[in-house]
N, CA, C and O atoms as a GROMACS GRO file, in nm:
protein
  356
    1UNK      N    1  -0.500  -0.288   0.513
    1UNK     CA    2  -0.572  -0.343   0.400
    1UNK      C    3  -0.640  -0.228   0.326
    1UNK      O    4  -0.681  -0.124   0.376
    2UNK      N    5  -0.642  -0.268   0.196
    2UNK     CA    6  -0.700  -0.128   0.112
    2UNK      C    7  -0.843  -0.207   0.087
    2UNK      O    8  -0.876  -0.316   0.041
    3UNK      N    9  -0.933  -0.042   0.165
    3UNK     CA   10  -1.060  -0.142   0.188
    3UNK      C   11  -1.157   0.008   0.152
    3UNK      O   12  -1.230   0.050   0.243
    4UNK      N   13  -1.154   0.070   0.044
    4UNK     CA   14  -1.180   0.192   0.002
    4UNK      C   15  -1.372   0.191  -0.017
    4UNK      O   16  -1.441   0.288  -0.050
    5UNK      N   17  -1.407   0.089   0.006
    5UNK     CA   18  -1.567   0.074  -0.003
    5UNK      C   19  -1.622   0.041   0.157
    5UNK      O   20  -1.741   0.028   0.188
    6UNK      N   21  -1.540   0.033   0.223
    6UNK     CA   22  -1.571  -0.015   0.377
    6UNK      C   23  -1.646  -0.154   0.397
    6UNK      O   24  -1.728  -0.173   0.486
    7UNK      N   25  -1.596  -0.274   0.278
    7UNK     CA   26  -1.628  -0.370   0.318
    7UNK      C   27  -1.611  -0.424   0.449
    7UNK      O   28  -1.522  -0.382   0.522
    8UNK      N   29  -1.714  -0.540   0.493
    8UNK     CA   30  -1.659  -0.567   0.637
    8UNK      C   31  -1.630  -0.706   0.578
    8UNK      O   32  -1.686  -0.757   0.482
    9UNK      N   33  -1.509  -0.769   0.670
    9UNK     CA   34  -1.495  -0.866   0.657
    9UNK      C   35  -1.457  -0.945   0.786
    9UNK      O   36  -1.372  -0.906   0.865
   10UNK      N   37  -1.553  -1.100   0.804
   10UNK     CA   38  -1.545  -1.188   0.948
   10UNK      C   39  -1.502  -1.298   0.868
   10UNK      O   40  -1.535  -1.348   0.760
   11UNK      N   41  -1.381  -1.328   0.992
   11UNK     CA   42  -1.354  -1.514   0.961
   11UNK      C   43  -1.421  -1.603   1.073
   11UNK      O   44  -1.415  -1.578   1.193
   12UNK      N   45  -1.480  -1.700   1.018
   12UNK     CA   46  -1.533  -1.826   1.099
   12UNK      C   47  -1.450  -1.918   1.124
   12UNK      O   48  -1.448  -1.997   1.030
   13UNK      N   49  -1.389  -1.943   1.196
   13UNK     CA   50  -1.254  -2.026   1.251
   13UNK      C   51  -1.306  -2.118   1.396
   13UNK      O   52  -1.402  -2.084   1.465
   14UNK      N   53  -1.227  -2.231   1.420
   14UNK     CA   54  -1.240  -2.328   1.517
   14UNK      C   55  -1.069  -2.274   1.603
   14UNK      O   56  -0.963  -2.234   1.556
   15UNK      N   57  -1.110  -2.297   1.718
   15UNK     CA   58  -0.970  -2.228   1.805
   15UNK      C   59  -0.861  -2.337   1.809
   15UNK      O   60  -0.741  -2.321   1.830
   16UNK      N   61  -0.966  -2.511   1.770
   16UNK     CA   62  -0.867  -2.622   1.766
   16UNK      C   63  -0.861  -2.682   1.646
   16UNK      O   64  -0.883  -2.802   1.627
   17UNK      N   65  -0.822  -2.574   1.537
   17UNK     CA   66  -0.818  -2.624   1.387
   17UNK      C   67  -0.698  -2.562   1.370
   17UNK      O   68  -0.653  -2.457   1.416
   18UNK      N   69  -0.644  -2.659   1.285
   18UNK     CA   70  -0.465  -2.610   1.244
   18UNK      C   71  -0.501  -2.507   1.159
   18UNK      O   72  -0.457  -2.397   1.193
   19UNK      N   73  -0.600  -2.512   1.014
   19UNK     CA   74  -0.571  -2.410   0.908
   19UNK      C   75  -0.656  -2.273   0.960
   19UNK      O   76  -0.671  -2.173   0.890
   20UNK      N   77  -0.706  -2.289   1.090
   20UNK     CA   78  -0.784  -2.186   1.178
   20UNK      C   79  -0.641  -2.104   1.201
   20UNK      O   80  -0.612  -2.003   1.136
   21UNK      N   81  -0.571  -2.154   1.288
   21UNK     CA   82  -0.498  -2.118   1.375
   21UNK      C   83  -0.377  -2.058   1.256
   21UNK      O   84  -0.324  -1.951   1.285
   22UNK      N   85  -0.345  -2.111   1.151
   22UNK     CA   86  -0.264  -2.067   1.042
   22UNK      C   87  -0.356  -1.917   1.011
   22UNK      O   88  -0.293  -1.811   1.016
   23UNK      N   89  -0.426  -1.915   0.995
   23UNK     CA   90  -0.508  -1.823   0.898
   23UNK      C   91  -0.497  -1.668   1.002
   23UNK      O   92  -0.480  -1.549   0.973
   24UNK      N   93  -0.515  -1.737   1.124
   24UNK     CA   94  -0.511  -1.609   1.243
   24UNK      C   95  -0.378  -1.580   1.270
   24UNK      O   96  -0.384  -1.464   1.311
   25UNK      N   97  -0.267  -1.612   1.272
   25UNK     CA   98  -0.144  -1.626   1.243
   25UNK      C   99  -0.102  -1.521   1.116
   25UNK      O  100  -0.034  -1.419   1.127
   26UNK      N  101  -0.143  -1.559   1.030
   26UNK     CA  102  -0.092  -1.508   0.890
   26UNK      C  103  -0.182  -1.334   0.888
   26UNK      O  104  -0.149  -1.230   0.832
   27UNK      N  105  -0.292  -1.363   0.967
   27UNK     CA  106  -0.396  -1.201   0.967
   27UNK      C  107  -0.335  -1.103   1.062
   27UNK      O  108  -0.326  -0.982   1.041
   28UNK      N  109  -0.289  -1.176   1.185
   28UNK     CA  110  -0.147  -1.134   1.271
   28UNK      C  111  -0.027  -1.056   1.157
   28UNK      O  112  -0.023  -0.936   1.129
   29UNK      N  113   0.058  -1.158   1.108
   29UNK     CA  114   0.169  -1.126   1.078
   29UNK      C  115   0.131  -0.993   0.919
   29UNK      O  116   0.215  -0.939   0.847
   30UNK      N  117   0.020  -0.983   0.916
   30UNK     CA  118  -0.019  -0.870   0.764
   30UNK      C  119  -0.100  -0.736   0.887
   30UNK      O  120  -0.155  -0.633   0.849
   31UNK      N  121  -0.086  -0.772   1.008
   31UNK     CA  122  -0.134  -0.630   1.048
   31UNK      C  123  -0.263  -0.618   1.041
   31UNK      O  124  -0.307  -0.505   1.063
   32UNK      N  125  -0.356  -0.726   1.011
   32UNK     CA  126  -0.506  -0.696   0.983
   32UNK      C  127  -0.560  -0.746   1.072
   32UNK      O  128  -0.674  -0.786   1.049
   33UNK      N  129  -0.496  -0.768   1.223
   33UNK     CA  130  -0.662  -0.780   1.282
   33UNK      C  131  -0.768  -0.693   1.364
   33UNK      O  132  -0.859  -0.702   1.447
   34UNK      N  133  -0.713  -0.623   1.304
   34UNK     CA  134  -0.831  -0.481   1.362
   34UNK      C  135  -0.904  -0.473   1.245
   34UNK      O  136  -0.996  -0.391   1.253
   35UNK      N  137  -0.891  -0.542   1.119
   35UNK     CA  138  -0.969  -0.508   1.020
   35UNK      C  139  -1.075  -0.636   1.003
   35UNK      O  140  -1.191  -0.623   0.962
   36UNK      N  141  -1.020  -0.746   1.038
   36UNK     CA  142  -1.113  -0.902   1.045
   36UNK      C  143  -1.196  -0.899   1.158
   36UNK      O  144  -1.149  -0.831   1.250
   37UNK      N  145  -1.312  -0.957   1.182
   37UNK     CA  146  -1.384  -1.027   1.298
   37UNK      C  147  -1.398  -1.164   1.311
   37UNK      O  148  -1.475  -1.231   1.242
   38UNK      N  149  -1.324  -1.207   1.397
   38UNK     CA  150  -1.289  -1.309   1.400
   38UNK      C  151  -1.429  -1.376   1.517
   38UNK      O  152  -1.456  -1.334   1.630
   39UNK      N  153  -1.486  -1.469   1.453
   39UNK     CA  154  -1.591  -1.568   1.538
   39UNK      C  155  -1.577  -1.676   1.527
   39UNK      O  156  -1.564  -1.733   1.418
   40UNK      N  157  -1.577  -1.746   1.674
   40UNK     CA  158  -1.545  -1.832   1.683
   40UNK      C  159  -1.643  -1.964   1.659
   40UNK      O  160  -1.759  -1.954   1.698
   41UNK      N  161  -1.599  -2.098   1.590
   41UNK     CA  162  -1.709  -2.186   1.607
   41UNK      C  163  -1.734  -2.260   1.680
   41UNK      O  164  -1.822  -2.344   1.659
   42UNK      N  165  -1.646  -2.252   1.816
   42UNK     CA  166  -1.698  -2.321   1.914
   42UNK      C  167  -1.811  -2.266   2.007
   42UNK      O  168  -1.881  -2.329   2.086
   43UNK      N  169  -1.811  -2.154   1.983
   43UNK     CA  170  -1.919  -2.092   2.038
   43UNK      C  171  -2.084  -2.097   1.949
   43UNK      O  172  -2.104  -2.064   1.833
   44UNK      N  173  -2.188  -2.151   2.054
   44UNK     CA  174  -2.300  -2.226   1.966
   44UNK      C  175  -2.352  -2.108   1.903
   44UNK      O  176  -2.382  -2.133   1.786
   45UNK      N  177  -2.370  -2.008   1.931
   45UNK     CA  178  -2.432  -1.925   1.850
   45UNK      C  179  -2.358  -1.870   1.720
   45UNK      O  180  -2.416  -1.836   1.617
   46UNK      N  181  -2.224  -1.869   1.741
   46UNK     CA  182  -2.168  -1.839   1.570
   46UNK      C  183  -2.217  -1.957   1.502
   46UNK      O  184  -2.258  -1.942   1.387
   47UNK      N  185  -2.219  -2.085   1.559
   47UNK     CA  186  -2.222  -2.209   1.500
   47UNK      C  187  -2.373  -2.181   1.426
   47UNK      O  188  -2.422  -2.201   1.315
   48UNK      N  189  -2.394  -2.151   1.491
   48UNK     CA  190  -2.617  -2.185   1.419
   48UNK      C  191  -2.603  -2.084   1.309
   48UNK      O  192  -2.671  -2.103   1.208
   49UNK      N  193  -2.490  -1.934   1.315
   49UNK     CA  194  -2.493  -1.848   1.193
   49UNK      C  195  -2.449  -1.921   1.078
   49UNK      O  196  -2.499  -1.914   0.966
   50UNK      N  197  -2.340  -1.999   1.118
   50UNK     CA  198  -2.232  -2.065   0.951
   50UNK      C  199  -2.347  -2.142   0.967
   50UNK      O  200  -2.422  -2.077   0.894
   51UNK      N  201  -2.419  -2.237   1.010
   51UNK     CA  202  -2.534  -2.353   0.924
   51UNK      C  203  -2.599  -2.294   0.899
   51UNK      O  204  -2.638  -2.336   0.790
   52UNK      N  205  -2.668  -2.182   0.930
   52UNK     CA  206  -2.764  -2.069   0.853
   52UNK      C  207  -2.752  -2.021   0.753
   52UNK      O  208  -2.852  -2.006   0.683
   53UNK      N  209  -2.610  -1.972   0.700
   53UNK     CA  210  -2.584  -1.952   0.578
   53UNK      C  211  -2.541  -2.062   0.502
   53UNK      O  212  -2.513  -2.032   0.386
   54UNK      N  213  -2.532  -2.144   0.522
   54UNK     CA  214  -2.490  -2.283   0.490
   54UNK      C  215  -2.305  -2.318   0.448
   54UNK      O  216  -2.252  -2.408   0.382
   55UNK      N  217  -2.260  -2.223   0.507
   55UNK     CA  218  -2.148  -2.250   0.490
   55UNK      C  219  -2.079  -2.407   0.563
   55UNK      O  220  -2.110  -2.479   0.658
   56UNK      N  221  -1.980  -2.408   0.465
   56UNK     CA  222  -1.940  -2.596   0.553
   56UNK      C  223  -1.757  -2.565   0.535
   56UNK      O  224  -1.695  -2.650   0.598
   57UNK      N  225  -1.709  -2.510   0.498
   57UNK     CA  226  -1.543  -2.521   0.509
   57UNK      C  227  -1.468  -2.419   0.593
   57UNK      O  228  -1.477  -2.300   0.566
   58UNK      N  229  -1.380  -2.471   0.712
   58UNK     CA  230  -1.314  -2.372   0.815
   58UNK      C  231  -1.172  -2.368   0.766
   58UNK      O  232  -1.109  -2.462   0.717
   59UNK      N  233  -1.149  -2.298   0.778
   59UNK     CA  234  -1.165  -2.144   0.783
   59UNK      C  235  -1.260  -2.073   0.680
   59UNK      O  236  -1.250  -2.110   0.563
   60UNK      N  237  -1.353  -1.975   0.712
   60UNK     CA  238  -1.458  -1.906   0.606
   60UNK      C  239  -1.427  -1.779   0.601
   60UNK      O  240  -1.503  -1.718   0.676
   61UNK      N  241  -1.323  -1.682   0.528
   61UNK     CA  242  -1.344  -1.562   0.532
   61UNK      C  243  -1.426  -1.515   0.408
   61UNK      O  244  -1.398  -1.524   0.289
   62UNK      N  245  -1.577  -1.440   0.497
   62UNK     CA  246  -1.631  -1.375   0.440
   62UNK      C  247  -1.616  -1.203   0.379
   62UNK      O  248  -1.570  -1.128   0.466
   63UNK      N  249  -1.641  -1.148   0.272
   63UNK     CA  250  -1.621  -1.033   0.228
   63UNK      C  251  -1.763  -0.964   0.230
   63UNK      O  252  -1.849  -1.032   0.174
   64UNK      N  253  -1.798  -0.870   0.270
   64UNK     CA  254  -1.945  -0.847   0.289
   64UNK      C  255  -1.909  -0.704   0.249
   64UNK      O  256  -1.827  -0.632   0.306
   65UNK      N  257  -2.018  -0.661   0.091
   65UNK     CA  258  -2.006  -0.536   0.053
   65UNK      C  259  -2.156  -0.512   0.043
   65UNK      O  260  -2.247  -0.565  -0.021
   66UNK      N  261  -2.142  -0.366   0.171
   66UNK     CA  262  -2.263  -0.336   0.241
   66UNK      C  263  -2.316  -0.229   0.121
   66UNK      O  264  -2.419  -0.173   0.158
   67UNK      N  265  -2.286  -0.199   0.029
   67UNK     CA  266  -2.284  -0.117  -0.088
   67UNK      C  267  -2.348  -0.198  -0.218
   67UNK      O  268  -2.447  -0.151  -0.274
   68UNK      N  269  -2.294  -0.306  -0.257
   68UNK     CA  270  -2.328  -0.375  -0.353
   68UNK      C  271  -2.354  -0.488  -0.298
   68UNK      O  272  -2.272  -0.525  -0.214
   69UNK      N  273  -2.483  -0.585  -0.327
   69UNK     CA  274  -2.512  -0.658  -0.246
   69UNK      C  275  -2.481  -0.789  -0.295
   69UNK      O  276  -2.460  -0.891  -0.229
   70UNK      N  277  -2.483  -0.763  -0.484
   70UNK     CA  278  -2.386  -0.911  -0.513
   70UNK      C  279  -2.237  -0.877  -0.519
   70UNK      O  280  -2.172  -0.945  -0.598
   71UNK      N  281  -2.170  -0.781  -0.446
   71UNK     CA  282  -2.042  -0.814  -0.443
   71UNK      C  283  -1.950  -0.832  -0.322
   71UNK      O  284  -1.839  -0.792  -0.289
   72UNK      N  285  -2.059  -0.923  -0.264
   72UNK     CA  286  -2.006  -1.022  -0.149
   72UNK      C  287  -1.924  -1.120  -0.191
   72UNK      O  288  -1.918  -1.124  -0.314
   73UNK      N  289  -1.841  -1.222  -0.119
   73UNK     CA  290  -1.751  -1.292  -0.156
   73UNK      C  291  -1.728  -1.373  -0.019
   73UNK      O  292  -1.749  -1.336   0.096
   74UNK      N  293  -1.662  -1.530  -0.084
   74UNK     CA  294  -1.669  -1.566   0.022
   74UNK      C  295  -1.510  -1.644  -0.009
   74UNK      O  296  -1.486  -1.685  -0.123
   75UNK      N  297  -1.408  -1.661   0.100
   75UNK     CA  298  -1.273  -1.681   0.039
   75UNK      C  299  -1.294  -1.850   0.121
   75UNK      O  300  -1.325  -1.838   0.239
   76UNK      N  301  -1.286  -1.957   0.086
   76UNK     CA  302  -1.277  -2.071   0.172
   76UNK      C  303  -1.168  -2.140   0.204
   76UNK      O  304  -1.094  -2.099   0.115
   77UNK      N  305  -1.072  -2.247   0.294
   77UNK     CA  306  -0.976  -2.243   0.353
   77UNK      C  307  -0.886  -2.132   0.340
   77UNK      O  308  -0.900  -2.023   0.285
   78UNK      N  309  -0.756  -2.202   0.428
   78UNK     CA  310  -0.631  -2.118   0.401
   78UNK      C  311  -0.565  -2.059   0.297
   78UNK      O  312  -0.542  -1.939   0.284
   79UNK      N  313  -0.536  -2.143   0.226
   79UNK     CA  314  -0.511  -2.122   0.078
   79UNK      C  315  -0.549  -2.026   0.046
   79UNK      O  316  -0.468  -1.935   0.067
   80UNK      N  317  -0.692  -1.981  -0.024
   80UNK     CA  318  -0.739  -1.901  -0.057
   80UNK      C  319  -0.712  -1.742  -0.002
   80UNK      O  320  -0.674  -1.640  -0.059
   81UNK      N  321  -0.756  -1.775   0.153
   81UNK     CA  322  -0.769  -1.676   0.191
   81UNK      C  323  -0.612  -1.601   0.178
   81UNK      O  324  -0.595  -1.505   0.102
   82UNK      N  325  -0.511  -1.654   0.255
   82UNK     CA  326  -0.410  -1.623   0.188
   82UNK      C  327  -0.374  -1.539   0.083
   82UNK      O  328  -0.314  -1.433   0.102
   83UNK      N  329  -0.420  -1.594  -0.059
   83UNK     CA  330  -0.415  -1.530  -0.170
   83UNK      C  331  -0.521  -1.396  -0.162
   83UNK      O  332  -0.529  -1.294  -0.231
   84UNK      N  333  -0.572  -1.428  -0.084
   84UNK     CA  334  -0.663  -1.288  -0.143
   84UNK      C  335  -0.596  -1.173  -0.047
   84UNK      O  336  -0.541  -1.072  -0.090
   85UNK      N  337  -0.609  -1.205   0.078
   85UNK     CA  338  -0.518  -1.113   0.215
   85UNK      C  339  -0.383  -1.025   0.132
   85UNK      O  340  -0.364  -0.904   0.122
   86UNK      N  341  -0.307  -1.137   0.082
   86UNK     CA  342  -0.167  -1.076   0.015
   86UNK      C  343  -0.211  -1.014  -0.112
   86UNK      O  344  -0.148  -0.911  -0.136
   87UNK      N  345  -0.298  -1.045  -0.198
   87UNK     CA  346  -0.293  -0.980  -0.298
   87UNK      C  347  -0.361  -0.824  -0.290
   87UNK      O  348  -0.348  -0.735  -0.374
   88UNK      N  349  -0.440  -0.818  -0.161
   88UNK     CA  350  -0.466  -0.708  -0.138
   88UNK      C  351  -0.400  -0.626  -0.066
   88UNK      O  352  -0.468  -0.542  -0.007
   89UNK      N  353  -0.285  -0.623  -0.049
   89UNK     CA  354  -0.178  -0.536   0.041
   89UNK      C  355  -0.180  -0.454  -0.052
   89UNK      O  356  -0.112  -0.352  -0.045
   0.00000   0.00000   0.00000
């Protein structure tokens, strides 16, 4: 992934969600998962982070630019994320 600002980026995924399990699949097949952090929401403590930020749609890949602080981003389901993963190859 061309990631020339050293954004970090985590997905919030359920281990028994289909567009979870698509999304980790598809981050697989592009070679990026040494570049994603993948947390899980069955585990209670990621859980209390996504209601903390108030996020509500799984799969959540977040874009976090530790540089610019409004140019965070947040990609929601598959779909999306998708488009953004491929368009950044």
């Amino acid at each position: 992934m061309n990631n020339p600002q050293s954004n970090v980026f985590v997905l919030f995924a359920r281990s028994n969600d289909q567009q979870s399990h698509k999304t980790i699949e598809l981050i697989k097949e592009l070679g990026e998962e040494g570049n994603i952090s993948l947390l899980n929401l069955n585990e209670g403590w990621v859980y209390v982070i996504f209601q903390e930020m108030e996020l509500t749609e799984v799969p959540t890949l977040l874009i976090l630019d530790p540089i610019n602080e409004d140019g965070s981003k947040e990609m929601l389901g598959y779909s999306a994320i998708r488009t953004y993963l491929e368009g950044v190859r």
